[in-house]
C-alpha positions in Angstrom: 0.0 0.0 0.0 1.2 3.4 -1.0 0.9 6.0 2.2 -2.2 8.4 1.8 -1.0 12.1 1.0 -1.9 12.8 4.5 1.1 10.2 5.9 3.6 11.4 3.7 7.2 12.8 4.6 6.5 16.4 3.1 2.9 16.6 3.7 1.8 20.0 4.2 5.0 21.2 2.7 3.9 24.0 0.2 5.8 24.4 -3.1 5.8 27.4 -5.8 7.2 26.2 -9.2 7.9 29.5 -11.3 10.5 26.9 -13.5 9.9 26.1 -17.1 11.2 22.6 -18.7 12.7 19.8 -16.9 15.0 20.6 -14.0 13.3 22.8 -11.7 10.0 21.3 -12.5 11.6 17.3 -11.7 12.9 18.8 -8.7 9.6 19.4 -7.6 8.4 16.4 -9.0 10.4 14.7 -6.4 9.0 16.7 -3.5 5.1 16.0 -4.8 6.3 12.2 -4.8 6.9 12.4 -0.7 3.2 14.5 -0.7 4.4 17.7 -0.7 1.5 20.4 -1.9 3.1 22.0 -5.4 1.4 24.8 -7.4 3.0 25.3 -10.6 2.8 28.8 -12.0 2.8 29.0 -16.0 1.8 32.1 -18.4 -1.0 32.0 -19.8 -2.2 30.7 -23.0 1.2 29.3 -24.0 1.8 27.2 -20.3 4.9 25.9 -19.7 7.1 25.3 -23.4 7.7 21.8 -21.9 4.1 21.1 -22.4 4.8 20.9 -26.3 8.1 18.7 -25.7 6.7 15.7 -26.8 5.6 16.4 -29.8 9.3 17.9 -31.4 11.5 15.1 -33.2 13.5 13.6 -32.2 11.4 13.1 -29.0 9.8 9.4 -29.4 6.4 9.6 -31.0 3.0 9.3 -29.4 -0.5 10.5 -28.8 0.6 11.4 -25.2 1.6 14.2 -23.5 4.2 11.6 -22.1 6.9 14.0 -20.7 4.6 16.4 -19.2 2.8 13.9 -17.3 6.6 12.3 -15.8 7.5 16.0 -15.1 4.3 17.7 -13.5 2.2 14.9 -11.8 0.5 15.7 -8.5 0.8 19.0 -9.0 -1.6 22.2 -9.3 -1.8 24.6 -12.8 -2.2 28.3 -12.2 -1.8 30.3 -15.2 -0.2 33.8 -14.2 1.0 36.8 -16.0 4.0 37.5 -13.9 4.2 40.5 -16.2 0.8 42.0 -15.7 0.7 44.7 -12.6 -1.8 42.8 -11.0 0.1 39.6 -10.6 2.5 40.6 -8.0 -0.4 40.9 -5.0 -0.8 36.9 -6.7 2.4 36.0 -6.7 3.1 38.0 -3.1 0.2 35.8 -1.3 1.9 32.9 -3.5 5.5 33.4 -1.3 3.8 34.2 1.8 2.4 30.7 1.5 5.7 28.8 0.5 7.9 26.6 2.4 9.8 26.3 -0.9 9.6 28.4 -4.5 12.2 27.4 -7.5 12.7 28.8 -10.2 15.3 29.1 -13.3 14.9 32.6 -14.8 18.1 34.0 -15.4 19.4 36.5 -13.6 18.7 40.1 -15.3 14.6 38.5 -15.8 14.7 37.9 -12.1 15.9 41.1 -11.4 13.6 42.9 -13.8 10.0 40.5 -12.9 10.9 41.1 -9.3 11.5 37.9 -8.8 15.0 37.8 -6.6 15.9 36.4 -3.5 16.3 39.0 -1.8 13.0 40.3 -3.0 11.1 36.9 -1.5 13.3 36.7 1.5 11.6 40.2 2.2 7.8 38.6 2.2 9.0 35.6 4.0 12.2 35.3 5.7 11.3 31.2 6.2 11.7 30.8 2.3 13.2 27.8 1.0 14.0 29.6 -2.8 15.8 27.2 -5.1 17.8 28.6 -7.9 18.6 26.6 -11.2 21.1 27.9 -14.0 22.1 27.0 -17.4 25.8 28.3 -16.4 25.8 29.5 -13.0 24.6 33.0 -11.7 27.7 34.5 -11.8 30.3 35.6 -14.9 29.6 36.8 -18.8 27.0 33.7 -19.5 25.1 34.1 -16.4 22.4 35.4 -18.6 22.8 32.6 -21.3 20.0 30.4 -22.0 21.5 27.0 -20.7 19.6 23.7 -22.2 21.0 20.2 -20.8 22.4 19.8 -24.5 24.0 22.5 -24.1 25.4 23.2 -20.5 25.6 19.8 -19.1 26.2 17.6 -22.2 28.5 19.8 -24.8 30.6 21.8 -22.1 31.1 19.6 -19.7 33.1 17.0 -22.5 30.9 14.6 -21.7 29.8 14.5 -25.3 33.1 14.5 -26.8 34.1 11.5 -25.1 30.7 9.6 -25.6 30.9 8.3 -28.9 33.6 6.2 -30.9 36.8 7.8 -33.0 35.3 7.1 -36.3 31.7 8.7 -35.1 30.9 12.5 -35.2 29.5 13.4 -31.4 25.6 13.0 -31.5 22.6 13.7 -29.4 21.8 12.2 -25.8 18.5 11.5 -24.9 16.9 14.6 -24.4 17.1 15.9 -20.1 19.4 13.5 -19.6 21.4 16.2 -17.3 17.7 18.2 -16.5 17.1 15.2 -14.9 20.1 14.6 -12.8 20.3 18.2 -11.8 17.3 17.9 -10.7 18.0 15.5 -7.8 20.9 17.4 -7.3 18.3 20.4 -6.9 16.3 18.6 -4.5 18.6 17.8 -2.1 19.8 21.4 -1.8 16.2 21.7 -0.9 16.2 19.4 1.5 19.5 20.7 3.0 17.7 24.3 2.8 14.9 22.7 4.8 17.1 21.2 6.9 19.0 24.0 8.1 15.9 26.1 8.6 14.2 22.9 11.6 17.8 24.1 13.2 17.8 27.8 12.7 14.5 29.0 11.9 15.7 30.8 8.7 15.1 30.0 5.3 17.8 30.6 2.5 19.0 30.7 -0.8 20.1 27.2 -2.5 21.1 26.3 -5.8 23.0 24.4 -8.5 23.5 24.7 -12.7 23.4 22.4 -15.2 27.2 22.9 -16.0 27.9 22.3 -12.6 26.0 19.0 -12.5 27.8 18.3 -15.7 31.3 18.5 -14.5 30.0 16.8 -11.5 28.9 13.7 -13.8 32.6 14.3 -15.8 34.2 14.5 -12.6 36.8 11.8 -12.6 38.4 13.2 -15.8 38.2 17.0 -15.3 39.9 15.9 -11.9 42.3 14.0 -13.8 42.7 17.4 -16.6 43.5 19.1 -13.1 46.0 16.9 -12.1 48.0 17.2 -15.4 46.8 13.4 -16.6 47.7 12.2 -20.2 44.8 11.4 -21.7 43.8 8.2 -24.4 42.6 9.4 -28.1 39.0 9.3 -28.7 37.8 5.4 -27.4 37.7 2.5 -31.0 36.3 0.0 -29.9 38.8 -1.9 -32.9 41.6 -0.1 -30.7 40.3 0.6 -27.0 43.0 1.1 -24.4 41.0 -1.8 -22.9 39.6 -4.6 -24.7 37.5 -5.7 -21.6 36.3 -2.9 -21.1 34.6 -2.5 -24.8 31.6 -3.3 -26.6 30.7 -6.3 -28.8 28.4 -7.1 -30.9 26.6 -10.7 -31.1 24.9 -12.8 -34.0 21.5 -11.0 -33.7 23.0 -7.4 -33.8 22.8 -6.8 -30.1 25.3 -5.2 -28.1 26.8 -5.9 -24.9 29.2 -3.4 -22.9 32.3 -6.3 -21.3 33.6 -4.5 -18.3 36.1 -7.6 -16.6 38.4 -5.0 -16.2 40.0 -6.4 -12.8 43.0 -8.7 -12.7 41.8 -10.6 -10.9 38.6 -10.9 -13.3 40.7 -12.3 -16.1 40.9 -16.5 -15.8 37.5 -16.1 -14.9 36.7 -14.6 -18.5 38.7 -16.9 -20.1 37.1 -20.1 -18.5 33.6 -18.5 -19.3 34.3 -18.3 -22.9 36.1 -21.2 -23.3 39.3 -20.0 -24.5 41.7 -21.7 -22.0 44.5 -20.8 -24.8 44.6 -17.3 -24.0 46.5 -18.0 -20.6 49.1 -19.1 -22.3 49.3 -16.2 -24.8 52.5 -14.4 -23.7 50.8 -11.1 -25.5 48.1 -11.2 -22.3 50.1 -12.6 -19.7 49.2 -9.8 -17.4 47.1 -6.5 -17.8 49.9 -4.4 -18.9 50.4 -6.7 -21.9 47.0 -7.1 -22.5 46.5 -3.4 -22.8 49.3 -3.3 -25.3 47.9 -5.6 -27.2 44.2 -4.7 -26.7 43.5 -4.3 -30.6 44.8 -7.8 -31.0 42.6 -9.5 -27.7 39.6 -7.5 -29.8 40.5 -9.2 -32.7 40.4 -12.7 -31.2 37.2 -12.0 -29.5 35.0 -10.1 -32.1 34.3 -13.3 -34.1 33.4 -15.4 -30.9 30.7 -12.8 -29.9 29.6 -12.6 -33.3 29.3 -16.2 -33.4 26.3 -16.4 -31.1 23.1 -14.3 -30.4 22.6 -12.5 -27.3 20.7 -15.2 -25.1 23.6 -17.1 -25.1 26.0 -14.5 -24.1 24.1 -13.8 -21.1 23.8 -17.5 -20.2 27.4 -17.7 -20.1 28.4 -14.7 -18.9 25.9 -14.3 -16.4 27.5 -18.4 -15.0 30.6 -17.1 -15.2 30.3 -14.4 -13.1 31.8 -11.9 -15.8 30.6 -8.4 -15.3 28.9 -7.2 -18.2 25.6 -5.0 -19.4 23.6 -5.6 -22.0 22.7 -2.2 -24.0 18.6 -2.7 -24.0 16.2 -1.3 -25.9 12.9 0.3 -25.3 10.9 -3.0 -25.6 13.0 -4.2 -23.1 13.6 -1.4 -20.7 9.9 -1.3 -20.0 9.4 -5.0 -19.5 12.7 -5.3 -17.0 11.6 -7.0 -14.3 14.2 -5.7 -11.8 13.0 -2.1 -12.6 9.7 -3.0 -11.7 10.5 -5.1 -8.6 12.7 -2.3 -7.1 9.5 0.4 -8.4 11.7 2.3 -10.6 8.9 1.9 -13.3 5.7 2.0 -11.2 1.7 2.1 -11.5 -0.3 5.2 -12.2 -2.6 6.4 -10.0 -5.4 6.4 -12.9 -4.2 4.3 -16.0 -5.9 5.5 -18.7 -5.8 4.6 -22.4 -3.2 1.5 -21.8 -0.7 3.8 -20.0 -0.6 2.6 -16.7 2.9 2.9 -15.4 5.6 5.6 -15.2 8.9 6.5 -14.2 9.2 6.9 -10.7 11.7 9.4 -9.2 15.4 8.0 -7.6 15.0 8.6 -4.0 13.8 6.1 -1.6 13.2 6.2 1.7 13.0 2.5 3.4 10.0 2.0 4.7 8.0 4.9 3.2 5.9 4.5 0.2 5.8 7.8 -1.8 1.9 9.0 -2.8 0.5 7.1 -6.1 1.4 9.4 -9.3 -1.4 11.7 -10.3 -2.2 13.4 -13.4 -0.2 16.3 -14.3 -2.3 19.5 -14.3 -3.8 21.3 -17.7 -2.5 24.8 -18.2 -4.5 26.9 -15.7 -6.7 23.9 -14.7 -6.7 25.3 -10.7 -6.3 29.2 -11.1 -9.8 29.9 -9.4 -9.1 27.1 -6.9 -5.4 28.5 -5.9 -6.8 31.9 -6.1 -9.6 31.4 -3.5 -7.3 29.4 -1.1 -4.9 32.4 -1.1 -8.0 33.9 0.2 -9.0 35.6 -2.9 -12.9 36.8 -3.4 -14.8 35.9 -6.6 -14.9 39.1 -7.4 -11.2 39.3 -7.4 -10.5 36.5 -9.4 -12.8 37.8 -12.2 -10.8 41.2 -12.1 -7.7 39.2 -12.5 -9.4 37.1 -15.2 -10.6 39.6 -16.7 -7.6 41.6 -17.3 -5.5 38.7 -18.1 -3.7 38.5 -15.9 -5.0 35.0 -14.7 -6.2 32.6 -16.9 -8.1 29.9 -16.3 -8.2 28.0 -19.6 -7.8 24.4 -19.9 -7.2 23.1 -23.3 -7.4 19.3 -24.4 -3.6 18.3 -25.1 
């Protein structure tokens, strides 16, 4: 059984998300998971840009709003003019409320909307306010539009070093790094949070996509630091390791080898039946092997190719040889140890075949996080918000009425 929204671990923690896209607005996500209370502010008529995500190439194609929904469940829609005059008393009432707002307007459009720190921290010094940049908040890009293509992926190296020598870099799956700075996000949160049971004060946390991404390139930028020599761009004919390198088997599958201890070596042999190769004097030990890695690749390309996938994992998988096999969609969907550990789990409400999603990466042992919902259609609880903030009818058709709410819902 999951817990009921009322037994949760953030329940009747209030979130503002002002963020557009992925990272802020997973962040969040995360929070709503453990029953926090998010309303997530969008401008009218257009809503969020993410809403539309799903249907630009070379985003998989479907009839469903299928990132929107993993991004914005269990949340709230209010559709706010943050430009219009009359939406600061809304958005005031809106941070009086919060136990946490985020947000990922650069700098000068925070500055200029009235949307600061300092600004909030004025309305309510308890403020959790979470800050997310493409390329930090300081320095000549601070204003730059950062994209996880861009920030985390392209200048971080990551993509330079993520594709073979003969291969020209090519694109990730899209929010790869929105997705990882988003926990990243989160636990600044929680740390925020945190702090504030010890001192009573909110604060100011945040993170950036390039910082995430050097975070995720870590070990090399360290090794950059440290004056390391690096190997040419990885082929796989010519890898500085040949078991740590993919190969591909009769059916066209692929399988990433990674027996890259010493002491993983007689193992490999046995499991593939090549007994021989412990007597090769060009792989006597793993210096050897590495200089002579294109010729280990060369002995063991054919033997992969000569069998289909199944059969790889059979063996491998008896031999104890450490290994991954590169899935595909089909496959990812169907694992049965993502399902068993619920990192694919039910929706709250299947509805037209769709019934599971992917949950978020934090768990709590013994806690359950609250059943994902549907996310919200632009502006589908303006009036609702409006009157909890303690907002008359006759208010919320003056804000309605001069757009500066909106409370349009259209079919997606």
């Amino acid at each position: 059984m999951n817990e009921s929204h009322s037994e949760s671990i953030f329940t009747g923690l209030k979130v503002v998300d002002l963020a557009s896209y992925i990272a802020g607005p997973a962040a969040t996500t995360i929070l709503s998971d453990f029953g926090a209370t998010v309303i997530k502010v969008e401008p009218p008529e257009t809503g969020d840009p993410y809403r539309h995500a799903y249907a630009t190439p070379p985003n998989p194609v479907s009839e469903h709003n299928y990132t929107w929904q993993l991004t914005n469940r269990n949340k709230r829609s209010i559709a706010l003019d943050l430009k219009a005059p009359a939406a600061k008393d809304v958005l005031a009432c809106l941070v009086k409320w919060a136990d946490v707002l985020v947000t990922n307007f650069p700098p000068k459009v925070k500055e200029k909307l009235g949307l600061s720190y300092e600004a909030f921290n004025a309305l309510n010094p308890r403020l959790i306010y979470a800050d997310i940049t493409g390329y930090g908040a300081r320095g000549a890009e601070a204003d730059k539009p950062g994209f996880d293509l861009t920030a985390y992926w392209a200048r971080t190296g990551l993509m330079a070093v993520t594709h073979d020598e003969d291969s020209p870099p090519t694109l990730p799956i899209v929010g790869i790094g929105d997705h990882a700075t988003a926990s990243t996000l989160y636990s600044a949160i929680v740390t925020g949070l945190y702090r504030r049971e010890r001192t009573g004060k909110g604060s100011h946390v945040s993170t950036s996509l390039i910082a995430e991404g050097a975070w995720a390139a870590a070990a090399w930028i360290e090794g950059a630091l440290n004056g390391a020599t690096f190997f040419s761009q990885h082929n796989r004919k010519r890898p500085p390791n040949a078991l740590m390198n993919p190969y591909c088997t009769s059916d066209n599958r692929w399988l990433l080898l990674v027996a890259v201890q010493e002491k993983d070596w007689p193992g490999f042999v046995a499991a593939m039946g090549l007994p021989e190769l412990l007597q090769d004097p060009r792989f006597a030990d793993a210096k050897l092997r590495a200089q002579n890695a294109a010729a280990l690749v060369e002995v063991l390309d054919p033997i992969f190719a000569s069998k289909p996938l199944q059969h790889w994992r059979q063996v491998l998988d008896a031999g104890r040889v450490i290994f991954g096999v590169v899935q595909i969609a089909d496959e990812i969907v169907n694992d049965p140890q993502m399902h068993e550990n619920q990192i694919l789990v039910p929706l709250a409400e299947p509805t037209a075949g769709v019934t599971h999603t992917v949950n978020s990466p934090v768990q709590v042992a013994g806690v359950q996080k609250v059943k994902p919902g549907r996310a919200p259609r632009l502006g589908e609880h303006s009036a609702e918000v409006l009157r909890e903030l303690g907002f008359t009818a006759d208010e919320i058709d003056k804000f309605c009425s001069t757009g500066a709410v909106s409370q349009s819902a259209p079919a997606e």
